[in-house]
PDB file as gemmi writes it, atoms N, CA and C in Angstrom:
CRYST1    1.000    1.000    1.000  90.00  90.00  90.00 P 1                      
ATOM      1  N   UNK A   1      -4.842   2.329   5.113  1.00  0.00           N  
ATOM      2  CA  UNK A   1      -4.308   1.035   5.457  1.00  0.00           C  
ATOM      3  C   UNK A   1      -5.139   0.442   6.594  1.00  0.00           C  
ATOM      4  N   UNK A   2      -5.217  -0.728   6.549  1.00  0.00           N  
ATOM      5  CA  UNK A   2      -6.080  -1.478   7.287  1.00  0.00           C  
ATOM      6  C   UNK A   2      -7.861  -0.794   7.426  1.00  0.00           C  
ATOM      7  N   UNK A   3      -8.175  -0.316   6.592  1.00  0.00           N  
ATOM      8  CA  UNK A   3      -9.289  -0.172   6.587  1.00  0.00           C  
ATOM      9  C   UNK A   3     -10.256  -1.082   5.842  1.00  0.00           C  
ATOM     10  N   UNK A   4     -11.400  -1.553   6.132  1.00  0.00           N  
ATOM     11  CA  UNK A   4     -12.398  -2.431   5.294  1.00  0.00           C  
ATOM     12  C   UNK A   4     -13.040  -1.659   4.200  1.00  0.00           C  
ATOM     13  N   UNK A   5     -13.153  -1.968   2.707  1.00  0.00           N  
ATOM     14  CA  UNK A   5     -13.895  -1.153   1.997  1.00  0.00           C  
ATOM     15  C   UNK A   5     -14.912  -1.638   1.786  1.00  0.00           C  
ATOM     16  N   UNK A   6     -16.439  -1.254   2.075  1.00  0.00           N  
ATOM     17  CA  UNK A   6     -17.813  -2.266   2.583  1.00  0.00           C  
ATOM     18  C   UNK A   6     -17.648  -2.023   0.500  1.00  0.00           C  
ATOM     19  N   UNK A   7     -17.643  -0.597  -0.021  1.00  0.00           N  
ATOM     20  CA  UNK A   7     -17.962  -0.578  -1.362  1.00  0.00           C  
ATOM     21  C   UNK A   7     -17.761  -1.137  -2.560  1.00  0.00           C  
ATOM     22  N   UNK A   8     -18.788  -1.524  -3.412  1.00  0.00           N  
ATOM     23  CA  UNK A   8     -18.566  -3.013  -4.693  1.00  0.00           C  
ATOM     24  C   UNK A   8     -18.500  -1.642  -6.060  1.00  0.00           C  
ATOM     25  N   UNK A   9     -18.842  -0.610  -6.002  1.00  0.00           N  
ATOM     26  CA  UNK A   9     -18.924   0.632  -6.871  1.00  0.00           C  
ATOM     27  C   UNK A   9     -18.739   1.927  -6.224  1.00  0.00           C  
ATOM     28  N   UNK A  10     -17.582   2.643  -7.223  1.00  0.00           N  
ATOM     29  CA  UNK A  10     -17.274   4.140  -6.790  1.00  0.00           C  
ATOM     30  C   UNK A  10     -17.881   5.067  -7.427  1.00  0.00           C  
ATOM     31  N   UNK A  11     -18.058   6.099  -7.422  1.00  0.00           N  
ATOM     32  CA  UNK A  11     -18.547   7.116  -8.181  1.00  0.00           C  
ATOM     33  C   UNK A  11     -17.388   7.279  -8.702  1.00  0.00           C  
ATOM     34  N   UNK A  12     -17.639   9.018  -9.887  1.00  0.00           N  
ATOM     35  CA  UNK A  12     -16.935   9.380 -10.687  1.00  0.00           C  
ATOM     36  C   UNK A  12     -16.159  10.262  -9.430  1.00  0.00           C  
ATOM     37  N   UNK A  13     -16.052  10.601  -8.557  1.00  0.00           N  
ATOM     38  CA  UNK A  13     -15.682  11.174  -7.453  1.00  0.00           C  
ATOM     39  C   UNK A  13     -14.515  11.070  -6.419  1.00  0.00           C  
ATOM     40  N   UNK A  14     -14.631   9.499  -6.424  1.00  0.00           N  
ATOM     41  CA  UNK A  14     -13.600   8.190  -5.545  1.00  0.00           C  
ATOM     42  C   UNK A  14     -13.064   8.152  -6.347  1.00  0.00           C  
ATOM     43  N   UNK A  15     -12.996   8.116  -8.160  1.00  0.00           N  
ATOM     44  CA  UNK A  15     -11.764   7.860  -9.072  1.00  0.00           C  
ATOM     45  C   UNK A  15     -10.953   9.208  -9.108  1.00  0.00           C  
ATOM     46  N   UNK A  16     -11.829  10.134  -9.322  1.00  0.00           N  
ATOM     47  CA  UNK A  16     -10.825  11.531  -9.330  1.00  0.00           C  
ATOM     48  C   UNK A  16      -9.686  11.788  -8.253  1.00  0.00           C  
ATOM     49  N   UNK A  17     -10.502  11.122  -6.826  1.00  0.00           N  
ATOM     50  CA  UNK A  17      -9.414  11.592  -5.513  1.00  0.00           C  
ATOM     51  C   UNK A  17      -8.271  10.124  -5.720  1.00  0.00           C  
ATOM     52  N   UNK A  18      -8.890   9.078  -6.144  1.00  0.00           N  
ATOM     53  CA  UNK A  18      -7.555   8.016  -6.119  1.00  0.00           C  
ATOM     54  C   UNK A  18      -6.971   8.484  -6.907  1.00  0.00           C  
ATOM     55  N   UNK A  19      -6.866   8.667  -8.440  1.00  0.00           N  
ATOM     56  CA  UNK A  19      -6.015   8.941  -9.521  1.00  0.00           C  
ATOM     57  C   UNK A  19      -5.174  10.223  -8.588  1.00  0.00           C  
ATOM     58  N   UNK A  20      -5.846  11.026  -8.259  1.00  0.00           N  
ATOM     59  CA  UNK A  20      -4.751  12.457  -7.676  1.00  0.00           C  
ATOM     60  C   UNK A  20      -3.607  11.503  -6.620  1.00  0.00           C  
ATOM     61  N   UNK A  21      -3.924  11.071  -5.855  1.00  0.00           N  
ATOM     62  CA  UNK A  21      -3.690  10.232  -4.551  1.00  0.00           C  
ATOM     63  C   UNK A  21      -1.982   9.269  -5.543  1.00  0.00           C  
ATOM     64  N   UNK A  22      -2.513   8.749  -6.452  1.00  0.00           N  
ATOM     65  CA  UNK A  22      -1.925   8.093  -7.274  1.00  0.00           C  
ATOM     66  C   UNK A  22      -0.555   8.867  -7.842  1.00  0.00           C  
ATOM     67  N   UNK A  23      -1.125   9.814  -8.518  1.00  0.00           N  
ATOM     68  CA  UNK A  23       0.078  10.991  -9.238  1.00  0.00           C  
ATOM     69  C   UNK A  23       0.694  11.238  -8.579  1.00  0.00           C  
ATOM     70  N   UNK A  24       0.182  11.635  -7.495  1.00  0.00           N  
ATOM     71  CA  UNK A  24       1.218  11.947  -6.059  1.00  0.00           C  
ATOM     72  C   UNK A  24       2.324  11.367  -5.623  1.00  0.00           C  
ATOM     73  N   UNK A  25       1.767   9.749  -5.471  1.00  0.00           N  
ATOM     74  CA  UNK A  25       2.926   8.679  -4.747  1.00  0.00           C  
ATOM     75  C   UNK A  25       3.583   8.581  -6.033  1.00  0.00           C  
ATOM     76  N   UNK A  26       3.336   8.437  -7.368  1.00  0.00           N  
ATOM     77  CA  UNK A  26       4.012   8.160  -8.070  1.00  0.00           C  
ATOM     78  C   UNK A  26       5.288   9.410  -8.257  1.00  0.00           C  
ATOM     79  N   UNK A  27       4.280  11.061  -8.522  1.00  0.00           N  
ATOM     80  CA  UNK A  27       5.870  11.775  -8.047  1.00  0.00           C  
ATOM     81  C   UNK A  27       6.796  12.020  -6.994  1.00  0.00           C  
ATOM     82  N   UNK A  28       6.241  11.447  -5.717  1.00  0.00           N  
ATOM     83  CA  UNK A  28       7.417  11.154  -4.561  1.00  0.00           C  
ATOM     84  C   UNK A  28       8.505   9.849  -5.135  1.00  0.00           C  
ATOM     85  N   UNK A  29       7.625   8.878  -6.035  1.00  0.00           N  
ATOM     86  CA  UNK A  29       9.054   8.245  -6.065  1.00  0.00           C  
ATOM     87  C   UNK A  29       9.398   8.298  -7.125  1.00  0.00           C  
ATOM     88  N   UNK A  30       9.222   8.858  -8.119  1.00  0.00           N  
ATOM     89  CA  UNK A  30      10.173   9.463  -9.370  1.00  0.00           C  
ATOM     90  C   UNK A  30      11.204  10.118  -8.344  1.00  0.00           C  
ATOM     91  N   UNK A  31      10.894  10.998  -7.569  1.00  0.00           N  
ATOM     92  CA  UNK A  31      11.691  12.430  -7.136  1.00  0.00           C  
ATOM     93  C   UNK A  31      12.861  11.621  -6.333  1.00  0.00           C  
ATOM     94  N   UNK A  32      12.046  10.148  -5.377  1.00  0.00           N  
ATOM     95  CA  UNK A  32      13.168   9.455  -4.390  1.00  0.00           C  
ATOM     96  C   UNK A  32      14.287   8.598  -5.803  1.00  0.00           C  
ATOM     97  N   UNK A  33      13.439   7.714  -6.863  1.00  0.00           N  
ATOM     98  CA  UNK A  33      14.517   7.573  -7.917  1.00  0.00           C  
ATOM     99  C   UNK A  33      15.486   8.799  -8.435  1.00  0.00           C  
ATOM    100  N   UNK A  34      15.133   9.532  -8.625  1.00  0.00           N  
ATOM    101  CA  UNK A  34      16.022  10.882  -9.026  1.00  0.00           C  
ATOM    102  C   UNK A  34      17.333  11.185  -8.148  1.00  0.00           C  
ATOM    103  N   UNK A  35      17.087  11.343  -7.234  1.00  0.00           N  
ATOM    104  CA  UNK A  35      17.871  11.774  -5.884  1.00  0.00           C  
ATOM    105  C   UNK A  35      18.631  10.595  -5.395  1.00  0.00           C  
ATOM    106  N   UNK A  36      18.493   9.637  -6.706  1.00  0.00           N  
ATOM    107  CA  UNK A  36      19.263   8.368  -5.713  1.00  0.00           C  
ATOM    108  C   UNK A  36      19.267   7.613  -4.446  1.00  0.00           C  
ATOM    109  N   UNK A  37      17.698   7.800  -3.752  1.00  0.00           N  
ATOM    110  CA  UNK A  37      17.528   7.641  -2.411  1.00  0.00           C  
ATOM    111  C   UNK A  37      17.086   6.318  -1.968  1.00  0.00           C  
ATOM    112  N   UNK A  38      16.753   5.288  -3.560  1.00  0.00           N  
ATOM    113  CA  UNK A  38      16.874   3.958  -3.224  1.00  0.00           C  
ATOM    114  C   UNK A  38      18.017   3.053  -3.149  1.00  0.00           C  
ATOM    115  N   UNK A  39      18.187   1.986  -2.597  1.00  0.00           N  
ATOM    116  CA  UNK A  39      19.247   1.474  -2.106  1.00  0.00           C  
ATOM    117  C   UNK A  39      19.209   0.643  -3.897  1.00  0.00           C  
ATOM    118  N   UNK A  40      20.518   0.570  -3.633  1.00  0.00           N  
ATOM    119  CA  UNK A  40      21.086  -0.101  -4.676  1.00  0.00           C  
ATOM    120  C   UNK A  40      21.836  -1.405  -4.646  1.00  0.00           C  
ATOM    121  N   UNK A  41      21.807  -1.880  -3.776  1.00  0.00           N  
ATOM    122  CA  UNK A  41      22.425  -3.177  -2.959  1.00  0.00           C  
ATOM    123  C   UNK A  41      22.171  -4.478  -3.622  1.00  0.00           C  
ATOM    124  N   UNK A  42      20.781  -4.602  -3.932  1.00  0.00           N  
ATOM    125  CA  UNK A  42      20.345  -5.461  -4.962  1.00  0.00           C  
ATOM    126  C   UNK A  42      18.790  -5.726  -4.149  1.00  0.00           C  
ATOM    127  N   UNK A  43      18.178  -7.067  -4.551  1.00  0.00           N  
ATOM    128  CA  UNK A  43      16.694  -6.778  -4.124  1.00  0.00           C  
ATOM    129  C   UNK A  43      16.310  -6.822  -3.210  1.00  0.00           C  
ATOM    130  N   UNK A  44      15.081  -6.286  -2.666  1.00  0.00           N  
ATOM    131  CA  UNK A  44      15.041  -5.993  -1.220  1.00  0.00           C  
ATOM    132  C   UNK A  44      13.227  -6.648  -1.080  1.00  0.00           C  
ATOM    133  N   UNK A  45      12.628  -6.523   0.177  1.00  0.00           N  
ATOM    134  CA  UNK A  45      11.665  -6.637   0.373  1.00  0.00           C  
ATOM    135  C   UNK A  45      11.002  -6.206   1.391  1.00  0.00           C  
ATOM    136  N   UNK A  46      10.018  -6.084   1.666  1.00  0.00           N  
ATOM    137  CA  UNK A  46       9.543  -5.252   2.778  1.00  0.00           C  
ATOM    138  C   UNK A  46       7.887  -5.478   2.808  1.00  0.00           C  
ATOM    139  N   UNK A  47       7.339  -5.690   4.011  1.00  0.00           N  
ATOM    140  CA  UNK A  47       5.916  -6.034   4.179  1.00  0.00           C  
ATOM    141  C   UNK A  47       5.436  -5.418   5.833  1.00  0.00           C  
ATOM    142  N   UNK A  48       4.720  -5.408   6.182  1.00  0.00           N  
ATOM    143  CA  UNK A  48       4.363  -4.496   7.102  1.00  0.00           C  
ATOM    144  C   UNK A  48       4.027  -6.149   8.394  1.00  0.00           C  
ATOM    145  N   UNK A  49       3.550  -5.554   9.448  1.00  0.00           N  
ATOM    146  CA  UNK A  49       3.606  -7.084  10.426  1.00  0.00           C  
ATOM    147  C   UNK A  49       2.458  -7.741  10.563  1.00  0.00           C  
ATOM    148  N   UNK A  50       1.229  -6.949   9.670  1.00  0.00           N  
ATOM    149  CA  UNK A  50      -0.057  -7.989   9.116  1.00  0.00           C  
ATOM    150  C   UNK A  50       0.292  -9.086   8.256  1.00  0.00           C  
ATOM    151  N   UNK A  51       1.483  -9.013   7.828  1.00  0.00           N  
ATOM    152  CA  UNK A  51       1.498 -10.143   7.026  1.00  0.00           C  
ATOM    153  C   UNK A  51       1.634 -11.842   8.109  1.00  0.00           C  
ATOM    154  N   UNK A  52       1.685 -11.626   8.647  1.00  0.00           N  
ATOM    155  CA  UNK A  52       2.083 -12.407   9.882  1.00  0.00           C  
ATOM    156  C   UNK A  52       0.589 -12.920  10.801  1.00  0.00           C  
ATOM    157  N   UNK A  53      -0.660 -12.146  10.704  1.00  0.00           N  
ATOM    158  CA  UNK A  53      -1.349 -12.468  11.647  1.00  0.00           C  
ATOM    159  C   UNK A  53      -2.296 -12.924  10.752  1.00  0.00           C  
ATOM    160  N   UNK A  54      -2.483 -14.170  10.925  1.00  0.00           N  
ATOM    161  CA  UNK A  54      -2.908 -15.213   9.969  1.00  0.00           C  
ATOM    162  C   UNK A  54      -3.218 -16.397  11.091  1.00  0.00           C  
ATOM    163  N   UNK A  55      -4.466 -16.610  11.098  1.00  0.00           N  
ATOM    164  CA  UNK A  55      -5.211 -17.938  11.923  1.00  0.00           C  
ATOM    165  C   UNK A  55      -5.043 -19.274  11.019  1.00  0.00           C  
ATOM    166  N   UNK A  56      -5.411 -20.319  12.246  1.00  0.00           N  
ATOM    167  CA  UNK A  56      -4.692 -21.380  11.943  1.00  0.00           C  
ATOM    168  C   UNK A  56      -5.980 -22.247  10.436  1.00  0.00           C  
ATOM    169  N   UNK A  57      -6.529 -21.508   9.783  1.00  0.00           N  
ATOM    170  CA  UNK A  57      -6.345 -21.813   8.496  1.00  0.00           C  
ATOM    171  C   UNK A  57      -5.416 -20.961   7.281  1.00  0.00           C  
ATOM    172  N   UNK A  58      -5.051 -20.037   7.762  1.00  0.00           N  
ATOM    173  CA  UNK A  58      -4.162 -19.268   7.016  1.00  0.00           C  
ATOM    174  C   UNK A  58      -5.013 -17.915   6.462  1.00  0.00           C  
ATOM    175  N   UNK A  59      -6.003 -17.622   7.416  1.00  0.00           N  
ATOM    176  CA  UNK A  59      -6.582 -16.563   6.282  1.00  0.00           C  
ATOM    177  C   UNK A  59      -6.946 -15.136   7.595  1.00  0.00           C  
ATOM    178  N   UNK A  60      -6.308 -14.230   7.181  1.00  0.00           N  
ATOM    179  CA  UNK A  60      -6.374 -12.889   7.658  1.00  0.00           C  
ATOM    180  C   UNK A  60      -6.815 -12.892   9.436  1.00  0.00           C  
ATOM    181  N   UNK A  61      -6.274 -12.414  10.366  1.00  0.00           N  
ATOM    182  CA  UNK A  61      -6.804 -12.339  12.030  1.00  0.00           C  
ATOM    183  C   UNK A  61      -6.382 -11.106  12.496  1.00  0.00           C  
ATOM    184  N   UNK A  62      -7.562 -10.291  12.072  1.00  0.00           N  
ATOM    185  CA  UNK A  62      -7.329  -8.931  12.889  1.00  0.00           C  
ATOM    186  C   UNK A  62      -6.761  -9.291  14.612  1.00  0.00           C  
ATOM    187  N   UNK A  63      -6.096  -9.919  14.963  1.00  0.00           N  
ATOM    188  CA  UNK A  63      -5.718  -9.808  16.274  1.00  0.00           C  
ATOM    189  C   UNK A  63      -4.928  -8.996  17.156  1.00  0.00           C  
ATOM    190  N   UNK A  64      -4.272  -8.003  15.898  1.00  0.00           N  
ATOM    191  CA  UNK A  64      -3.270  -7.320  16.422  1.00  0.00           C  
ATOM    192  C   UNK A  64      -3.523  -6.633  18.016  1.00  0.00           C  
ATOM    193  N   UNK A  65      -3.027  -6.418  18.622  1.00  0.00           N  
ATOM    194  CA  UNK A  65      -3.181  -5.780  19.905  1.00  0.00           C  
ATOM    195  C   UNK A  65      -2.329  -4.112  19.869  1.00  0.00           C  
TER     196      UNK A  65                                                      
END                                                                             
């Protein structure tokens, strides 16, 4: 998160570790659906507080402090 990716092409290498990376989050939240551990309230939303730091044309400001 919040990292820059300079790269325009991955190797066969970067797909193997995302896809694993992938299976992963996907069986933590099968396991959190299973266990009933999402709220059921109705819809929800959630964004982290970069969404917010945005210069006055509207486009991305690493400014965070």
């Amino acid at each position: 998160m919040g990292q820059e990716i300079s790269l325009s092409s991955f190797d066969p290498e970067s797909f193997r570790l995302f896809s694993e990376r992938l299976a992963e989050e996907t069986r933590l939240l099968t396991g959190l659906c299973a266990d009933n551990r999402l709220s059921s309230e109705g819809f929800v939303i959630g964004f982290e507080i970069e969404a917010w730091l945005l210069d006055h044309g509207f486009f991305p400001n690493p400014a965070n402090q």
